[in-house]
Biopython code that builds the backbone (N, CA, C, O; Angstrom):
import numpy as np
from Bio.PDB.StructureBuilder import StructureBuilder

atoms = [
    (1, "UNK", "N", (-0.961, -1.739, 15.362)),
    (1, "UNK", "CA", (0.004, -2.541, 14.641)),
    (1, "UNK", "C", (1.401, -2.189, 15.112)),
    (1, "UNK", "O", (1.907, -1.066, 15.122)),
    (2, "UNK", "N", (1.939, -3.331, 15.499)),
    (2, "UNK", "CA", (3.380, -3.180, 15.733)),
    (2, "UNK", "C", (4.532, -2.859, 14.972)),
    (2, "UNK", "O", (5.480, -2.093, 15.148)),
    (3, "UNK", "N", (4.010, -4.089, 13.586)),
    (3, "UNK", "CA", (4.866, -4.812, 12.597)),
    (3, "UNK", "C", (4.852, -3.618, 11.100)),
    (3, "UNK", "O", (3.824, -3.028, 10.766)),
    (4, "UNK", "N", (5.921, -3.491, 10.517)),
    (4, "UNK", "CA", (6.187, -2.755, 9.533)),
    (4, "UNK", "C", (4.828, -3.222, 8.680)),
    (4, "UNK", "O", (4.420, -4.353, 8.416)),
    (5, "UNK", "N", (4.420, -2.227, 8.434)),
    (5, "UNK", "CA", (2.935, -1.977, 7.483)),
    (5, "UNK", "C", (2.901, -1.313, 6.197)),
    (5, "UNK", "O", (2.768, -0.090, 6.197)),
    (6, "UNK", "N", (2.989, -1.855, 5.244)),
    (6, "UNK", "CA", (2.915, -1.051, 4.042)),
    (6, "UNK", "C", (1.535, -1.474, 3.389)),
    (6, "UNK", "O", (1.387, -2.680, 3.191)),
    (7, "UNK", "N", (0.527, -0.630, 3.039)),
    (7, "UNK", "CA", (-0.561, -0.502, 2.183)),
    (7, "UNK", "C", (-0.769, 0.221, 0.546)),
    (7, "UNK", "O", (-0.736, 1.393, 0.169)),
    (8, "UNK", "N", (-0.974, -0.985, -0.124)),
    (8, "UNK", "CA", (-1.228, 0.252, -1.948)),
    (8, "UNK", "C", (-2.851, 0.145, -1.489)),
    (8, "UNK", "O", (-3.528, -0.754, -0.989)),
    (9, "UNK", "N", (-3.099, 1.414, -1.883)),
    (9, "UNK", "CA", (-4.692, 1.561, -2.032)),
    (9, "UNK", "C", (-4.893, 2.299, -3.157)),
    (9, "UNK", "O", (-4.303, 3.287, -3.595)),
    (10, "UNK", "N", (-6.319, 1.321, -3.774)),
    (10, "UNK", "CA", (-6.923, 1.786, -4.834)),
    (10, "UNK", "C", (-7.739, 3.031, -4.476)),
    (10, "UNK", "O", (-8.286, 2.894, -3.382)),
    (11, "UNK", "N", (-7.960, 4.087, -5.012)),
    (11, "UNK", "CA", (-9.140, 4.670, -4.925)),
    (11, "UNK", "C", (-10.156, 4.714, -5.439)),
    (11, "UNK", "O", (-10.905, 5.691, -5.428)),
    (12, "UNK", "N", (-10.347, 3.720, -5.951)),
    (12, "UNK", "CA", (-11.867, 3.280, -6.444)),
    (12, "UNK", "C", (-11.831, 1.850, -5.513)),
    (12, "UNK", "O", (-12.609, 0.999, -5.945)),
    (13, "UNK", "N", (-11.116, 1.479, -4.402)),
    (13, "UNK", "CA", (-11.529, 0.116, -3.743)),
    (13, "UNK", "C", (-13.357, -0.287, -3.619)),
    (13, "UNK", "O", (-13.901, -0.048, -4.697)),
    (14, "UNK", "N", (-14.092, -0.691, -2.817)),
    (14, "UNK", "CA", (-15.468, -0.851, -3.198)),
    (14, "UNK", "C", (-15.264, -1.722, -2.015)),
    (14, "UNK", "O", (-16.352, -1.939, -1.482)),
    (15, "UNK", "N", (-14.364, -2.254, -1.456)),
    (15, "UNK", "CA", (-14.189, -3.306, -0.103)),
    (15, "UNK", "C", (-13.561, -2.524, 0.865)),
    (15, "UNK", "O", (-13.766, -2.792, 2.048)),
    (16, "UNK", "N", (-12.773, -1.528, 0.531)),
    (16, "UNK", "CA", (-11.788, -0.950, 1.550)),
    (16, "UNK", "C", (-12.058, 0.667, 1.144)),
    (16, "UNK", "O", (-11.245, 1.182, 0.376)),
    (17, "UNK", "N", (-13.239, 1.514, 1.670)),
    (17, "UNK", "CA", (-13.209, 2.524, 1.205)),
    (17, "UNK", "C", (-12.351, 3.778, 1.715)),
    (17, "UNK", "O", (-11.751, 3.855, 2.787)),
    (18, "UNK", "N", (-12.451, 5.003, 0.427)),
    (18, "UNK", "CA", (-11.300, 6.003, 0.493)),
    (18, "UNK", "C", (-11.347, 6.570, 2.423)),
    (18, "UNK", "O", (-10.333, 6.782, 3.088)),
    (19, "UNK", "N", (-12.230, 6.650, 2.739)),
    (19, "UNK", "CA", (-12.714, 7.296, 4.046)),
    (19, "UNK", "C", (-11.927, 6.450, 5.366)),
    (19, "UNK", "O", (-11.373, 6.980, 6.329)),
    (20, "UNK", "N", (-12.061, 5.044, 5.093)),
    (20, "UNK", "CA", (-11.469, 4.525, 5.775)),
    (20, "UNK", "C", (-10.209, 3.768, 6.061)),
    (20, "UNK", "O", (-9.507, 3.181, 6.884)),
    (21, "UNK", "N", (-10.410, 4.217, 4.710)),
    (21, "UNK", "CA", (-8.096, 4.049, 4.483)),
    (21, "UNK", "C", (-7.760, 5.635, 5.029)),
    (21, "UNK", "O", (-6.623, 5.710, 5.494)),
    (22, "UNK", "N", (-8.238, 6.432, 5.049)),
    (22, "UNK", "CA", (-7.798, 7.638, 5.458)),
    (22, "UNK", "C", (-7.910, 7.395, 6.916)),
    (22, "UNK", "O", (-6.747, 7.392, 7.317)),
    (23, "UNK", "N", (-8.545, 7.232, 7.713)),
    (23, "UNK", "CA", (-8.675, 6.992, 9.050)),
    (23, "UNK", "C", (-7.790, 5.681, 9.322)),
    (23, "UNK", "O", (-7.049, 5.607, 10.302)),
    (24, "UNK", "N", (-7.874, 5.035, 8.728)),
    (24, "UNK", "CA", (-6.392, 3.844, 9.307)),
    (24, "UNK", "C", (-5.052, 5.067, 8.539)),
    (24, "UNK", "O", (-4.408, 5.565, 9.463)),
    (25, "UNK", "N", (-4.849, 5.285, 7.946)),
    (25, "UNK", "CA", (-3.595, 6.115, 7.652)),
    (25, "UNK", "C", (-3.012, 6.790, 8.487)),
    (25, "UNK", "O", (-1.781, 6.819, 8.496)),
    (26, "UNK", "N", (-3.953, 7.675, 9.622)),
    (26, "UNK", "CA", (-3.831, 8.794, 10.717)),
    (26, "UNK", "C", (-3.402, 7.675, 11.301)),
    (26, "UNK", "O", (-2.281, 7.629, 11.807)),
    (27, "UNK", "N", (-4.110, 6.793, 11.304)),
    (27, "UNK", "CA", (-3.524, 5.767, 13.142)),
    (27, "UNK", "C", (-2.536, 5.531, 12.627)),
    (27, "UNK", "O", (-1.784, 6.212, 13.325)),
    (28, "UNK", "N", (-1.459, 4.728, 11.374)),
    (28, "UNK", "CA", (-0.367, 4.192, 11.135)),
    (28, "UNK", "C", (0.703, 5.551, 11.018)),
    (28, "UNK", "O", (1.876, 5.347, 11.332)),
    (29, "UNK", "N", (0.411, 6.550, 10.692)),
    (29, "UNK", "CA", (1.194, 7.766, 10.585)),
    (29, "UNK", "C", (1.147, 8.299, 12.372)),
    (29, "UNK", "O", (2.221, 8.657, 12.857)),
    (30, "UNK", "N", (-0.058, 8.321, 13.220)),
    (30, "UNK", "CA", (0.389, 8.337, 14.273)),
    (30, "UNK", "C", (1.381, 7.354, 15.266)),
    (30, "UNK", "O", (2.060, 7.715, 16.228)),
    (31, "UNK", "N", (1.242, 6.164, 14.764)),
    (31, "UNK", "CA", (2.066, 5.374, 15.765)),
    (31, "UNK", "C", (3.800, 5.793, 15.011)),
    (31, "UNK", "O", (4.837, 5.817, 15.675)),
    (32, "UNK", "N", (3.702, 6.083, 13.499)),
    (32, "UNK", "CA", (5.235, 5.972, 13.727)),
    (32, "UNK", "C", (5.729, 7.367, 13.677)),
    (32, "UNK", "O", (6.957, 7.350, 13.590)),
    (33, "UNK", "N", (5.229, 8.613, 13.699)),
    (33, "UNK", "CA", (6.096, 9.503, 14.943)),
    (33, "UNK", "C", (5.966, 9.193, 16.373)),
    (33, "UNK", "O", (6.563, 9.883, 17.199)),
    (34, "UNK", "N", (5.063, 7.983, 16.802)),
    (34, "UNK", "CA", (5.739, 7.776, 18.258)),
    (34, "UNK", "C", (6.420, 6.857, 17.907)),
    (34, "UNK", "O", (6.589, 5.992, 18.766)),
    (35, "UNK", "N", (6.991, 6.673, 16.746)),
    (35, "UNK", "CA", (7.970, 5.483, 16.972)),
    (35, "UNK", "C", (7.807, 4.097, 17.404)),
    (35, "UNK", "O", (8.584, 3.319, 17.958)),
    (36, "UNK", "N", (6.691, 3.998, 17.038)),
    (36, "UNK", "CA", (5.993, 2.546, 17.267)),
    (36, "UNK", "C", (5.603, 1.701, 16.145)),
    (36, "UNK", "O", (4.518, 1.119, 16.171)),
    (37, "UNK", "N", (6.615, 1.562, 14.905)),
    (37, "UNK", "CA", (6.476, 1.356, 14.298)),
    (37, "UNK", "C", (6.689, 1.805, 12.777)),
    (37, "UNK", "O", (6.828, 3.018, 12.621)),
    (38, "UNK", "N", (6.734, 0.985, 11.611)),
    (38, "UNK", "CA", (7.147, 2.283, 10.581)),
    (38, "UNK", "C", (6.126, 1.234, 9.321)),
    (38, "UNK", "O", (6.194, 0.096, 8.859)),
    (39, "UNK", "N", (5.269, 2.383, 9.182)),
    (39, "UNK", "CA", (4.003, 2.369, 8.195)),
    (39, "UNK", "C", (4.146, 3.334, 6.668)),
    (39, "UNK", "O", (4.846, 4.174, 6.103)),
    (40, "UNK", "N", (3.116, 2.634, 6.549)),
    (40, "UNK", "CA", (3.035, 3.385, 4.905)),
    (40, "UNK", "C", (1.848, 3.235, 4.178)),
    (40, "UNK", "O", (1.310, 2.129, 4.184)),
    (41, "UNK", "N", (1.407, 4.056, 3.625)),
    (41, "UNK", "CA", (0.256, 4.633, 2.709)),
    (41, "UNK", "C", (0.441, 5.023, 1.351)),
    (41, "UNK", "O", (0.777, 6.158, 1.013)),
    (42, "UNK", "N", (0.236, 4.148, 0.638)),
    (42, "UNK", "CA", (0.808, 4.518, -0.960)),
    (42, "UNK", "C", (-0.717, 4.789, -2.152)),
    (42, "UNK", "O", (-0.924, 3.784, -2.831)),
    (43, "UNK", "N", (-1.454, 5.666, -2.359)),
    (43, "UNK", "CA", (-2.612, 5.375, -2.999)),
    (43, "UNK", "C", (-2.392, 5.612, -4.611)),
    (43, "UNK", "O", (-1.671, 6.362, -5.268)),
    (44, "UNK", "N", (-3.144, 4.833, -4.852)),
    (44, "UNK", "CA", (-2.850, 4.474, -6.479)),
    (44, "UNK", "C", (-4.448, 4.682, -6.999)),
    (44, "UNK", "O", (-5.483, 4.018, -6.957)),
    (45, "UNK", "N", (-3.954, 6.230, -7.603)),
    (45, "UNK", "CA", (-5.360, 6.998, -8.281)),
    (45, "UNK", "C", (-6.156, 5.859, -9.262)),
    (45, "UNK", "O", (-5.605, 5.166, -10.117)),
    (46, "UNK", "N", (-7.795, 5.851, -8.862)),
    (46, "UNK", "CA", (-8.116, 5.313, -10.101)),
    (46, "UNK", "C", (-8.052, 3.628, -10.190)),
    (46, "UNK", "O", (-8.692, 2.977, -11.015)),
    (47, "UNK", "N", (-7.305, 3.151, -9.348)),
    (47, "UNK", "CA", (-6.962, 1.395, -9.431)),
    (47, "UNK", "C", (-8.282, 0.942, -8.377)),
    (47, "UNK", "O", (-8.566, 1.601, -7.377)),
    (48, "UNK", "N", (-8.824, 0.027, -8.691)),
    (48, "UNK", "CA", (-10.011, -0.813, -7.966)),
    (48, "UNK", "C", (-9.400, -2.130, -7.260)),
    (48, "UNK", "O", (-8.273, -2.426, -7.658)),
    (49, "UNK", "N", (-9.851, -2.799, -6.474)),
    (49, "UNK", "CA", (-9.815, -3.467, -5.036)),
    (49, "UNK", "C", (-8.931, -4.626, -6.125)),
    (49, "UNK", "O", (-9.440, -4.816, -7.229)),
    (50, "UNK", "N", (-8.016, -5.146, -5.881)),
    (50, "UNK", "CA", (-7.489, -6.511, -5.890)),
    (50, "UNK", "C", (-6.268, -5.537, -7.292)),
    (50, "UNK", "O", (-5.600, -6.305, -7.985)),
    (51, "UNK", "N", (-6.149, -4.486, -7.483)),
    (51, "UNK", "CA", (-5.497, -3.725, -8.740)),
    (51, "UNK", "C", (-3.877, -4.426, -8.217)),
    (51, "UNK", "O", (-3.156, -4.522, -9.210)),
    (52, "UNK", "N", (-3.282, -4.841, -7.129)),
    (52, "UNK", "CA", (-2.128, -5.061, -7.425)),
    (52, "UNK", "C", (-1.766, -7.247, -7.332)),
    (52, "UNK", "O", (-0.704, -7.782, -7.012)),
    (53, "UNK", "N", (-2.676, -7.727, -7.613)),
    (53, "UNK", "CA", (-2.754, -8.913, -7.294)),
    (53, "UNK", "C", (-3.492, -9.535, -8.216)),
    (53, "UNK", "O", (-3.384, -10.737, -8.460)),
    (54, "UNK", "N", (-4.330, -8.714, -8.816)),
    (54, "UNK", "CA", (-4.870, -9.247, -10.290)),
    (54, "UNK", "C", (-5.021, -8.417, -11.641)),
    (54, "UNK", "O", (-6.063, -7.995, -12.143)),
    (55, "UNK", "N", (-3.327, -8.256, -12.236)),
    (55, "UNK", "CA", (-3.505, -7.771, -12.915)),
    (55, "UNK", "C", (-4.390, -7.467, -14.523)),
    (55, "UNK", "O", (-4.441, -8.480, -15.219)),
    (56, "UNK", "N", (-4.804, -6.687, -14.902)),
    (56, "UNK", "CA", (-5.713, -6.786, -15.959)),
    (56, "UNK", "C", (-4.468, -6.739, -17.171)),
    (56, "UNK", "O", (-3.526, -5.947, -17.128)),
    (57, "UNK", "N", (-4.649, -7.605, -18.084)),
    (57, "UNK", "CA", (-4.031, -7.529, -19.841)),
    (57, "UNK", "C", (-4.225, -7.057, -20.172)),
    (57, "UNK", "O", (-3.355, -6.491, -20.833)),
    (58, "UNK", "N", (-5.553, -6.559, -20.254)),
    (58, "UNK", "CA", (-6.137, -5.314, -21.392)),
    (58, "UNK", "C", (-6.363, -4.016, -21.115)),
    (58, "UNK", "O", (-6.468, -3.021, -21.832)),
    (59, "UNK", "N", (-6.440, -4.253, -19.567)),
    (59, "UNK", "CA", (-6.714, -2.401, -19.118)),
    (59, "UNK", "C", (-4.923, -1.927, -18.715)),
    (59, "UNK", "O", (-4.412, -2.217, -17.633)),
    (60, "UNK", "N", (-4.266, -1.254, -19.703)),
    (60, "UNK", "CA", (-2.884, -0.819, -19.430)),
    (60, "UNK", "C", (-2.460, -0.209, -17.898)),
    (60, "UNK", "O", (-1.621, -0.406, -17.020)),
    (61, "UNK", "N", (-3.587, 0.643, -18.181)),
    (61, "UNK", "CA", (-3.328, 1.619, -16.911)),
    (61, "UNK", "C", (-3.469, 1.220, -15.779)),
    (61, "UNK", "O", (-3.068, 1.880, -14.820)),
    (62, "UNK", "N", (-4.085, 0.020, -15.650)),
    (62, "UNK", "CA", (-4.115, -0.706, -14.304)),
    (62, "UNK", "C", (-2.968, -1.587, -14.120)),
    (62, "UNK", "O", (-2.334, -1.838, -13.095)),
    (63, "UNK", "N", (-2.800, -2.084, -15.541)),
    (63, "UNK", "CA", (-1.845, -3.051, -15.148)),
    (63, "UNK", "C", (-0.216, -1.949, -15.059)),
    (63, "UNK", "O", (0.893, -2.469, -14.935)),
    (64, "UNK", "N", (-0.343, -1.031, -15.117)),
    (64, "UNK", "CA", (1.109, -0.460, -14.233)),
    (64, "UNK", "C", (0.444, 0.303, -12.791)),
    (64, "UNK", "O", (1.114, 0.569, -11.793)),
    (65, "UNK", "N", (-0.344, 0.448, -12.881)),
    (65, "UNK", "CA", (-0.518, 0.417, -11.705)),
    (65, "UNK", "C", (-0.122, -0.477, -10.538)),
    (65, "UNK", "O", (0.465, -0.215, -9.488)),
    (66, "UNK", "N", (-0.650, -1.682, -11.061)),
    (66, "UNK", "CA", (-0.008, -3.185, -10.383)),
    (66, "UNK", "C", (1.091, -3.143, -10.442)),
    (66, "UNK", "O", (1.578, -3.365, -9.334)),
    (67, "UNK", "N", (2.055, -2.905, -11.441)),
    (67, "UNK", "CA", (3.591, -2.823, -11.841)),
    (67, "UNK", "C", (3.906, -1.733, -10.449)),
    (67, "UNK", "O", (5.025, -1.860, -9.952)),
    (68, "UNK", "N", (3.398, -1.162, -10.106)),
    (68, "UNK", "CA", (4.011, -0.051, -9.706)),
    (68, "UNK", "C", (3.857, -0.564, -8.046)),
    (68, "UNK", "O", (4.644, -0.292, -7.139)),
    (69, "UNK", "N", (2.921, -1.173, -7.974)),
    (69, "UNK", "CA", (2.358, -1.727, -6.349)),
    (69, "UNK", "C", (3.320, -3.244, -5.867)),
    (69, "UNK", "O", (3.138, -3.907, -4.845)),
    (70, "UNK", "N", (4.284, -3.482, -6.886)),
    (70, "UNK", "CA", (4.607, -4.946, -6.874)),
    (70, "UNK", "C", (6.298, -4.133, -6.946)),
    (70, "UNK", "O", (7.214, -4.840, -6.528)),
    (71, "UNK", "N", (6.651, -2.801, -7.422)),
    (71, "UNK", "CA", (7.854, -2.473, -7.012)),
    (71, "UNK", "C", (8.284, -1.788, -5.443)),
    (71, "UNK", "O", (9.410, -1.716, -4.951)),
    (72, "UNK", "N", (6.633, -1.204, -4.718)),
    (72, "UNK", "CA", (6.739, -0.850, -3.761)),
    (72, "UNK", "C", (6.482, -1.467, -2.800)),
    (72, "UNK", "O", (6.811, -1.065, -1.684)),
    (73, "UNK", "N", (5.833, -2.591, -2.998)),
    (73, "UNK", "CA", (6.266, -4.282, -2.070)),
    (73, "UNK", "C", (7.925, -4.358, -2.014)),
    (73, "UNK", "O", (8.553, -4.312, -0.957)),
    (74, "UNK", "N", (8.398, -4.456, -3.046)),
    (74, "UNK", "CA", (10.125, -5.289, -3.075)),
    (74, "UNK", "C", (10.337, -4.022, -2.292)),
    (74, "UNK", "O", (10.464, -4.217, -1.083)),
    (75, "UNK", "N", (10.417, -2.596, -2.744)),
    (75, "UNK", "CA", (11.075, -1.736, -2.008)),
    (75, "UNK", "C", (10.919, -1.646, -0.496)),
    (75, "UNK", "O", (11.869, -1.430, 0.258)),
    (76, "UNK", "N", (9.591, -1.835, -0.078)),
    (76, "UNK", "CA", (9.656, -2.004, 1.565)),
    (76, "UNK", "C", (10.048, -3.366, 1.987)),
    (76, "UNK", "O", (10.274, -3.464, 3.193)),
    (77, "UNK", "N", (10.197, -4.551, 1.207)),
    (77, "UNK", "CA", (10.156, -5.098, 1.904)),
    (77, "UNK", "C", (12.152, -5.089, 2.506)),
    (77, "UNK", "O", (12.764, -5.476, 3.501)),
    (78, "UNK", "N", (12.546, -4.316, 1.023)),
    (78, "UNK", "CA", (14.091, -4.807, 1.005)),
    (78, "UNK", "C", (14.472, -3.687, 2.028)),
    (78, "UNK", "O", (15.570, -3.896, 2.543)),
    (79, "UNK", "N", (13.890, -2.641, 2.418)),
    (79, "UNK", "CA", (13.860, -1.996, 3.452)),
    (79, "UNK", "C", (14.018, -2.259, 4.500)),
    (79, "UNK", "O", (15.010, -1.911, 5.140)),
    (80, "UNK", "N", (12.678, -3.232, 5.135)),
    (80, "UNK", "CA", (12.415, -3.395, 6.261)),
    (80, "UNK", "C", (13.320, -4.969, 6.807)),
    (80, "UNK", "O", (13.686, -5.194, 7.960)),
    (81, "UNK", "N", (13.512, -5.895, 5.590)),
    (81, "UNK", "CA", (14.389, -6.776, 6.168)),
    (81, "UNK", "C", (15.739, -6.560, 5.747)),
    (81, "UNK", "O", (16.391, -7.570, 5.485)),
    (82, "UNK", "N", (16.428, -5.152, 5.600)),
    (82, "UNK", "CA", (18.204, -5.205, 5.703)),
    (82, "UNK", "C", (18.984, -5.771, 6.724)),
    (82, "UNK", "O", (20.026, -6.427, 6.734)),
    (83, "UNK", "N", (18.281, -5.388, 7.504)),
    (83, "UNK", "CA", (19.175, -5.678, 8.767)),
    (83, "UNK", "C", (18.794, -7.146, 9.198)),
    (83, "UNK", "O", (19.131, -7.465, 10.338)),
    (84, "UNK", "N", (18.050, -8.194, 8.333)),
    (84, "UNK", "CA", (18.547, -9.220, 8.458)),
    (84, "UNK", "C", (19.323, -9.753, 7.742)),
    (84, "UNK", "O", (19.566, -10.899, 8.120)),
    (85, "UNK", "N", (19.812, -9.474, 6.912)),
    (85, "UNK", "CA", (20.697, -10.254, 6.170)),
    (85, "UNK", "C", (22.422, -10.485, 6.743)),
    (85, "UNK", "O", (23.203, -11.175, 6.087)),
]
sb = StructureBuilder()
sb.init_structure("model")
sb.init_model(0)
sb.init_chain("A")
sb.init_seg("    ")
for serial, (resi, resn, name, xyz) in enumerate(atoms, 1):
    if name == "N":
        sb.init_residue(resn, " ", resi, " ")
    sb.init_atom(name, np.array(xyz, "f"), 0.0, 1.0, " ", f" {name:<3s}", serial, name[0])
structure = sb.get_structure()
């Protein structure tokens, strides 16, 4: 990956497991100390597969979880596009 990469991962995903978000993590943490890029790995204990895109009403703790995955979207994204504005 070239392009600024930011990932929330659940650790209870069931589509995207813990093992292999850890092994894509090494590759995105390796490319950007070569500077090939600037990645990110954010895991969100406990949240299951779709936790920042479908939030639950009734389960609290997920739904800030989501809260929390939907502030670290705006934050990278307002990051990564400053320098267009």
């Amino acid at each position: 990956m070239k392009k600024p990469t930011s990932i929330a991962h659940g650790t209870l995903d069931s589509h995207f497991p813990k093992a292999k978000v850890e092994e894509t993590e090494a590759i995105l943490n390796a490319k950007t100390e070569k500077g090939k890029g600037e990645h990110e790995v954010v895991w969100y204990e406990g949240a299951r597969h779709g936790f920042a895109v479908r939030r639950s009403q009734t389960d609290l703790v997920e739904n800030e979880r989501g809260m929390a995955a939907e502030a670290q979207a705006i934050a990278w994204f307002t990051k990564c596009f400053a320098a267009a504005k």
